[in-house]
Every structure is written in structure tokens, then in C-alpha cells.
N, C-alpha and C positions, 0 to 999 in steps of 0.2 A: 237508092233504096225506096221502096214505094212505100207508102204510111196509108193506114184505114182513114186519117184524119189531115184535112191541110186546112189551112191558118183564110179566116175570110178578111177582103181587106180592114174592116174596123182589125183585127184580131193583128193582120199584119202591122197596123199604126200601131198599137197597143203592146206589142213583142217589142217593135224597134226603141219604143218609148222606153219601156224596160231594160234594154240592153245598153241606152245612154247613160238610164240611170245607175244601173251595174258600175258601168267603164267608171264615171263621176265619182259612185261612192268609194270605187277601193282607191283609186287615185286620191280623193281628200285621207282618206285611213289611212293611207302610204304615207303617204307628202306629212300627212302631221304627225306621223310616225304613233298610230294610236293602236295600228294592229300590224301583224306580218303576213306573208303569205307565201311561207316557208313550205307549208303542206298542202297549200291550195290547188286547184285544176285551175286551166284556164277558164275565163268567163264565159257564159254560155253562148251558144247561137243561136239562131231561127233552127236551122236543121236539128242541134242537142234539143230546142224546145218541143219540136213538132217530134221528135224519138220518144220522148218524155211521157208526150200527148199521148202518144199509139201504144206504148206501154201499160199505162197507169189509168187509162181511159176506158168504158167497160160502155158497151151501148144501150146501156141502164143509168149512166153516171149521167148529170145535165152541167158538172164542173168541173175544170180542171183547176188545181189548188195545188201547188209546190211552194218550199224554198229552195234557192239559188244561194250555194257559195259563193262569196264577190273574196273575201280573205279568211285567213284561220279560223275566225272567231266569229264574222258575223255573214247572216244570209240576207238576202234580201225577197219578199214573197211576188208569186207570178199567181194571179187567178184569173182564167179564161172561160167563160161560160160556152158550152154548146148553144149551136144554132146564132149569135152573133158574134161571137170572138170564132170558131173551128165549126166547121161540119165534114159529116163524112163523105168519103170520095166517091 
């Protein structure tokens, strides 16, 4: 799929950074059995990320600002500025 938007390398260290700390926090939420994740999606990627990006992204907007479901109950937040986290293609 092509995207208006791809990830610049700060933004690529910054997604991956994100995506350990996803994996980390539902595994501690699991393991200490403090949430489920009976209704959950699987955890994001680079590709769901930069979908997200081209979506919800307007070329007026200078942020990009989500949460990410990690389990049932709790998200964890992504904010990627344009121009040093993403610019356009």
C-alpha cells in the first residue's frame, strides 16, 4: 500500500521504541494478571502505525497523536510530530 506519509529515521527509532514498550507492558499486565485481553487486536506495527498516520493526518495537521490498545483496559499513547518523526512522500 502506498501512504501520503513514511516514518523518518528519528520517527522510525521512536515507533520501534513504542512497539517494545507495547510488547513489555501487556506482557507485565498479563503475567501479573492485572488485565485481559479477551477483546483485544493484536499489537500495533510500523505498517498499522504509518495506516494510522495517512489516515488521521490532514496536511494542515504538524501531529500526530493516538492511543494504542496493548489489552482490554488500558492504551498506551504514540505522538509523532511532522517534519521530524514523518514527512510526506
Amino acid at each position: 500500500m502506498a501512504y501520503r506519509y513514511k516514518l523518518t529515521k528519528k520517527g522510525k527509532a521512536k515507533v520501534s521504541h513504542f512497539l517494545k514498550e507495547c510488547r513489555a507492558f501487556k506482557k507485565e499486565l498479563l503475567d501479573g494478571r492485572k488485565d485481559t485481553a479477551n477483546r483485544q487486536r493484536l499489537l500495533p506495527n510500523m505498517d498499522a502505525i504509518l495506516e494510522d498516520i495517512d489516515f488521521w493526518v490532514s496536511d494542515e495537521d504538524t501531529v500526530y497523536n493516538d492511543c494504542w490498545g496493548i489489552t482490554d483496559n488500558y492504551d498506551l499513547p504514540l505522538e509523532l510530530i511532522k517534519g521530524q518523526d514523518f514527512e510526506a512522500v
